[in-house]
N, C-alpha and C positions, 0 to 999 in steps of 0.2 A: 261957553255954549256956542257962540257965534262961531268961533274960533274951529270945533269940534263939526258944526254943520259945514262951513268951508271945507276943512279939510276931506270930509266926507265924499263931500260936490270934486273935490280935484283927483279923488280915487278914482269916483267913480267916471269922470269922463278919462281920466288914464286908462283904465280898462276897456273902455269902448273904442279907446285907441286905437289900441293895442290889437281890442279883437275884429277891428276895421283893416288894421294893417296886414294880419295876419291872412282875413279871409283876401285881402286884394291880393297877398305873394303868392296865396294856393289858386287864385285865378290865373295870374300871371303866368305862374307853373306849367301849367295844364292851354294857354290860350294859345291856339298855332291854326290855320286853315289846312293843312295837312291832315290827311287820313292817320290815325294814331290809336293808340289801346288804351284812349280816356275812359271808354267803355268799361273797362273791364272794373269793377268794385274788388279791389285785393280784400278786403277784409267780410266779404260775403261768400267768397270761393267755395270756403270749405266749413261743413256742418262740425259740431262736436262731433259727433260719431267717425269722421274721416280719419279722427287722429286717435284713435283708439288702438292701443297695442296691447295683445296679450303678452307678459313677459316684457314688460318692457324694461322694466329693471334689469333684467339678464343681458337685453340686445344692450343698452348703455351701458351695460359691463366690459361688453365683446368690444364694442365701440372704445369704450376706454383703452383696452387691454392692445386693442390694432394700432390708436393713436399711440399709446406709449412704447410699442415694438417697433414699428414702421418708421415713426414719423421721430419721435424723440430720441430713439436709437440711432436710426439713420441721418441724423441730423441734420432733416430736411427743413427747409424755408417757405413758409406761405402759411395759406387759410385753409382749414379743412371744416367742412360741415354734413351734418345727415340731418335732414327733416323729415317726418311725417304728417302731412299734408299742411298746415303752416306754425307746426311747433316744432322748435329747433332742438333734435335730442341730440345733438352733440358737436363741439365747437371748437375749433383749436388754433392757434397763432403762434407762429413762432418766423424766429430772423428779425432781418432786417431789410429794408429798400433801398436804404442807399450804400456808395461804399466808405469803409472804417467804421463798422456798424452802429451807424446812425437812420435814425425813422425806422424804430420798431414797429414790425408788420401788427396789426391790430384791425378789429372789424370796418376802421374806416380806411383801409389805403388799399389804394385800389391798384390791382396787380393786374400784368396782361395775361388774359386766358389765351393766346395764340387762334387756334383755327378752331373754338368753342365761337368764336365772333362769328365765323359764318352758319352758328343755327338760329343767333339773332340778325343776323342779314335778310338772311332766307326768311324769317317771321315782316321785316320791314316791306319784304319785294310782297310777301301774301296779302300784307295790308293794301297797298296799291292792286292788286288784284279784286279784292274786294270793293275796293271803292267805283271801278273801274276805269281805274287809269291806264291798266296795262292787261293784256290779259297773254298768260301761261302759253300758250303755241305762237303770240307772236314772234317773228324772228327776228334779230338783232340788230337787220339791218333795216328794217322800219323806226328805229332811233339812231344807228349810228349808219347809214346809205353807203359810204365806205367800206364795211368790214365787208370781208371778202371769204367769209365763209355764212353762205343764205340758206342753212337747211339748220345752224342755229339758231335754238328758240330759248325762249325764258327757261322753260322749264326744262331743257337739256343743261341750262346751267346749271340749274339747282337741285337735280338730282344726278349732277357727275356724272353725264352719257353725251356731252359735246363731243369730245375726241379733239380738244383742242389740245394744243402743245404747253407744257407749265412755261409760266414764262421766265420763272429762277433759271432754268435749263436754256431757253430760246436765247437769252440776251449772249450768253458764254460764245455761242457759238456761231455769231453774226460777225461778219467777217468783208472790209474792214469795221472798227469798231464804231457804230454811227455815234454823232454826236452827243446823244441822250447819257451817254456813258460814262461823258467827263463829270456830269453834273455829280456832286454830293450826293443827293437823294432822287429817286427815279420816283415819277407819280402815277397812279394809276394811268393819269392820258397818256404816260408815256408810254405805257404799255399798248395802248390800245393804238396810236401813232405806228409800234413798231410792228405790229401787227399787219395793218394794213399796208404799211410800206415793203416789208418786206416778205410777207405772206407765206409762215411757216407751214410748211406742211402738217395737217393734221397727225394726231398721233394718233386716231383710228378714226375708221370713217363714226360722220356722227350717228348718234342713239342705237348703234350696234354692240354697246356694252359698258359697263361702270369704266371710270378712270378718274382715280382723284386727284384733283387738277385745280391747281389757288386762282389759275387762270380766270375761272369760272365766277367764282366770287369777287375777285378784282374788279368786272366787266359790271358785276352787278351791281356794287358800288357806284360805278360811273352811270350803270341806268337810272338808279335811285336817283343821282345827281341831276339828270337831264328830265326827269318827269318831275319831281318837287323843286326843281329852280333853286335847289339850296344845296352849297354844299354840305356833303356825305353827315361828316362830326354836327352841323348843325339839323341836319333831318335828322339824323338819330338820336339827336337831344330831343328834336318837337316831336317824333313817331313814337318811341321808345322808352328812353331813359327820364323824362319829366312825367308822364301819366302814371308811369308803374311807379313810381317814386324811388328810380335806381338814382337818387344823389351824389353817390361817388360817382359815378360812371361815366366814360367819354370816349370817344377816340381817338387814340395816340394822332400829333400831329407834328412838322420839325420842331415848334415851340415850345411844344414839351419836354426836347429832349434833357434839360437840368432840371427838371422837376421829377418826370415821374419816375415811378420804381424801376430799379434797375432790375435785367437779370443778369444770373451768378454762373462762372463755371464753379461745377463739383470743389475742384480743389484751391485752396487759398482761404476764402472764397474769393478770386476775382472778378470784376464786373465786366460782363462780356460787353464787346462793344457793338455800334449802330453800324450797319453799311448799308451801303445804297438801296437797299430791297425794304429799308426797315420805315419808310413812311406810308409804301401802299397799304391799303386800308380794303377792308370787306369780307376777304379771306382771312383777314385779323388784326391786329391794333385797336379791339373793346378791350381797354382796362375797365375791372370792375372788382367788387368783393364778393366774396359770399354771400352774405343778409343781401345786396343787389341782386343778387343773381338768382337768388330763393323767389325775390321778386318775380322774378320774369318765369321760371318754372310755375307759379302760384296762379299767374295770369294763363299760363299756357293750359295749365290744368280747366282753366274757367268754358262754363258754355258758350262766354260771351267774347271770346280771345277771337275767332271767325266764327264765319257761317259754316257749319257744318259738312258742306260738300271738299272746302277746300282745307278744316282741322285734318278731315279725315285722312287727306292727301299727305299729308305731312311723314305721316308713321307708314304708309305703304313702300313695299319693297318693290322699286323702281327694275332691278337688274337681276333676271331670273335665268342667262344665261347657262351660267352654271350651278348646278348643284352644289349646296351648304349651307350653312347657316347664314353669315356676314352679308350684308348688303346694303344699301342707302335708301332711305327718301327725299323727306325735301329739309335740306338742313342738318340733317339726323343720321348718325350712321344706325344699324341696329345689327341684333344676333337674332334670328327667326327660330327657336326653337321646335316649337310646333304651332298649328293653330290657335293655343290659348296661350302659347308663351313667347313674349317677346321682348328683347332688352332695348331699349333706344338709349342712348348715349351719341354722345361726341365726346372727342379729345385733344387738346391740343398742342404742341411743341413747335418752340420757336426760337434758337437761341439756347440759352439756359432756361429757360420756359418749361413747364410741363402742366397737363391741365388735364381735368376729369368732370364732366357736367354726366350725371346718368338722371335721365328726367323718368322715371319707372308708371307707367300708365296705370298699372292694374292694383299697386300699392299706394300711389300717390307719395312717391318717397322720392327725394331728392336729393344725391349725394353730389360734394363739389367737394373738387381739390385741385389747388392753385400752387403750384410751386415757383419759387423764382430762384433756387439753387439747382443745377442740374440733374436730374436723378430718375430714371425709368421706374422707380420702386410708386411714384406718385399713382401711377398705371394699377396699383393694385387697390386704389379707392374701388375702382368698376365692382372689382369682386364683393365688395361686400351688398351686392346688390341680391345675391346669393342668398343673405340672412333676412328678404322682408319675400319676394317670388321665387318659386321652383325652377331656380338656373343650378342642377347638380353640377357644371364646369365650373361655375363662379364660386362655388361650395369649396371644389378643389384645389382653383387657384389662392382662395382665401386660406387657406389650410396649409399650405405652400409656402403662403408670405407672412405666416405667421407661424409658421416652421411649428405646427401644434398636435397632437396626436387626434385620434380618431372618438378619443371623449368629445373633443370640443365640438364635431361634425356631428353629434347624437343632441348634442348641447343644441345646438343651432337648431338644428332640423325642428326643433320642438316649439320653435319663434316664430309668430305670424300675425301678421296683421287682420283687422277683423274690420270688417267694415258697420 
């Protein structure tokens, strides 16, 4: 009896332990003085009713039928997922990450999204915005007093209207070749250094029109860096990737390089290799997975992601020069259909890299796809954005890449989400 009360008493303070330890590491998690999206409650976002599909069977059919043509035919590599609003109707893994196909790709390895990083950049700069650290018209040289173009401001970075020059393109053609060029790996400051020293000619004058430009994101990296006193990889651990509960997630840094996943070219598969461009961060290097990244679409969806004057900035279409559809905001490229339709997406490639975030506003539907074998076929994830909002192009491209007759477009059309 004695025996059975002890043992009782030793459970029961292991358990208190245990649930002591526990609630300290989700403190720990979550503790940072940084402006961050602790705010947001991921599992309050969305009601039962947000995930309600009619025909949902049939869409996870099509879904199926896309994964197994596209994706298992084409013998592409990565994560692929579709959710509506935070149920995951569909899921897929294939390859590998490293090379002699070893570390099977799986919901936890975390693959680089390429330039999908800068619509989480851009979400980091808004938080500092909010808080007000930084506000959207300041210009660039009230943080960096050097840079030598002053009609630059925050927000011409983040919605691609700077007219700055990419700096993949500027360093080729510096002449002779300054010494930032011997190094291995070139860092953001380096860029920012070669900038001011050598002071390339804009590529159009600034906020006179969109120009997508990694430039932009590189620089914002470095602001983030200089108003949170942390670097980049660690503010977006304390702003970002610990509140949402993106676990996998980071940013690629040289330390990484024997660790994280590789990317592939097409054939072999060979592992493409690093050069000097491949540690700047901002405009890209967020490895992350799907179920991560479901994350941060889930928060974004939230009331509580900002204040509503600057969510709403996010989705507006910045560049109305010309006539069409395509254009940016902040973060987000999008297709403007009409006034009730509108696709927002990013995508990224880098390398053997290929990437698809479609963050769909009006469905609450959240398609990703993360490739790390080379292949533009990844590209045709967007389209199935087609099968939850009335995009008839994405209907066709869908149709296209799954080389499927005009039953399946009657099939489709009859699928919708119901709020």
């Amino acid at each position: 009896m004695k025996f059975s009360k002890a043992l009782f008493v030793l459970i029961l303070f292991a358990l208190i332990l245990f649930s002591c330890k526990k609630e300290s590491s989700e403190e720990e998690q979550i503790k940072t003085t940084l402006p961050n999206f602790g705010n947001v409650d991921l599992d309050g976002v969305f009601k039962n009713k947000d995930h309600t599909l009619e025909n949902k069977d049939s869409l996870v059919a099509v879904l199926d039928r896309y994964y197994k043509n596209v994706w298992e035919k084409g013998n592409l590599w990565g994560g692929f997922m579709v959710a509506k609003g935070d149920e995951i109707l569909y899921e897929g893994y294939r390859g590998f990450a490293q090379a002699n196909d070893q570390e099977p790709i799986n919901d936890t390895v975390a693959l680089h999204v390429a330039s999908i990083s800068k619509s989480i950049t851009a979400m980091a700069t808004l938080k500092l915005v909010e808080a007000g650290k930084i506000n959207l018209e300041d210009p660039l040289t009230k943080y960096f007093p050097k840079f030598p173009y002053p009609k630059v401001t925050i927000l011409t970075l983040l919605n691609q209207r700077s007219g700055l020059p990419k700096y993949e393109y500027v360093i080729e053609k510096i002449s002779p070749a300054p010494p930032e060029l011997s190094k291995k790996y070139l860092t953001n400051q380096d860029i920012l250094n070669l900038l001011i020293r050598y002071q390339p000619e804009l590529a159009r004058p600034t906020d006179t029109g969109f120009m997508y430009c990694n430039t932009n994101y590189a620089l914002l990296a470095l602001l983030i860096e200089r108003v949170t006193e942390k670097n980049f990889p660690e503010a977006m651990k304390q702003m970002v990737f610990r509140p949402l509960k993106m676990k996998h997630s980071y940013v690629f840094q040289e330390k990484d390089t024997l660790t994280a996943a590789k990317s592939f070219f097409q054939r072999g598969p060979r592992v493409y290799p690093y050069d000097r461009l491949d540690v700047i961060f901002g405009d890209k290097n967020i490895y992350t997975t799907p179920r991560d990244l479901l994350n941060f679409s889930k928060a974004l969806y939230s009331k509580d992601f900002l204040r509503p004057d600057l969510k709403k900035m996010i989705f507006e279409p910045y560049s109305n020069e010309r006539p069409g559809i395509n254009n940016y905001g902040l973060g987000f490229r999008m297709k403007v259909f009409d006034d009730q339709e509108k696709l927002t997406y990013h995508n990224g490639w880098w390398h053997g890299t290929n990437s698809v975030f479609a963050h769909l506003q009006k469905s609450q539907v959240t398609i990703i796809a993360i490739g790390n074998k080379y292949s533009t076929r990844i590209y045709t994830a967007l389209a199935l954005s087609g099968l939850f909002e009335n995009f008839p192009y994405e209907i066709e491209k869908f149709q296209k890449a799954m080389n499927e007759t005009d039953t399946l477009k009657q099939n489709i059309s009859n699928d919708s989400y119901s709020e």
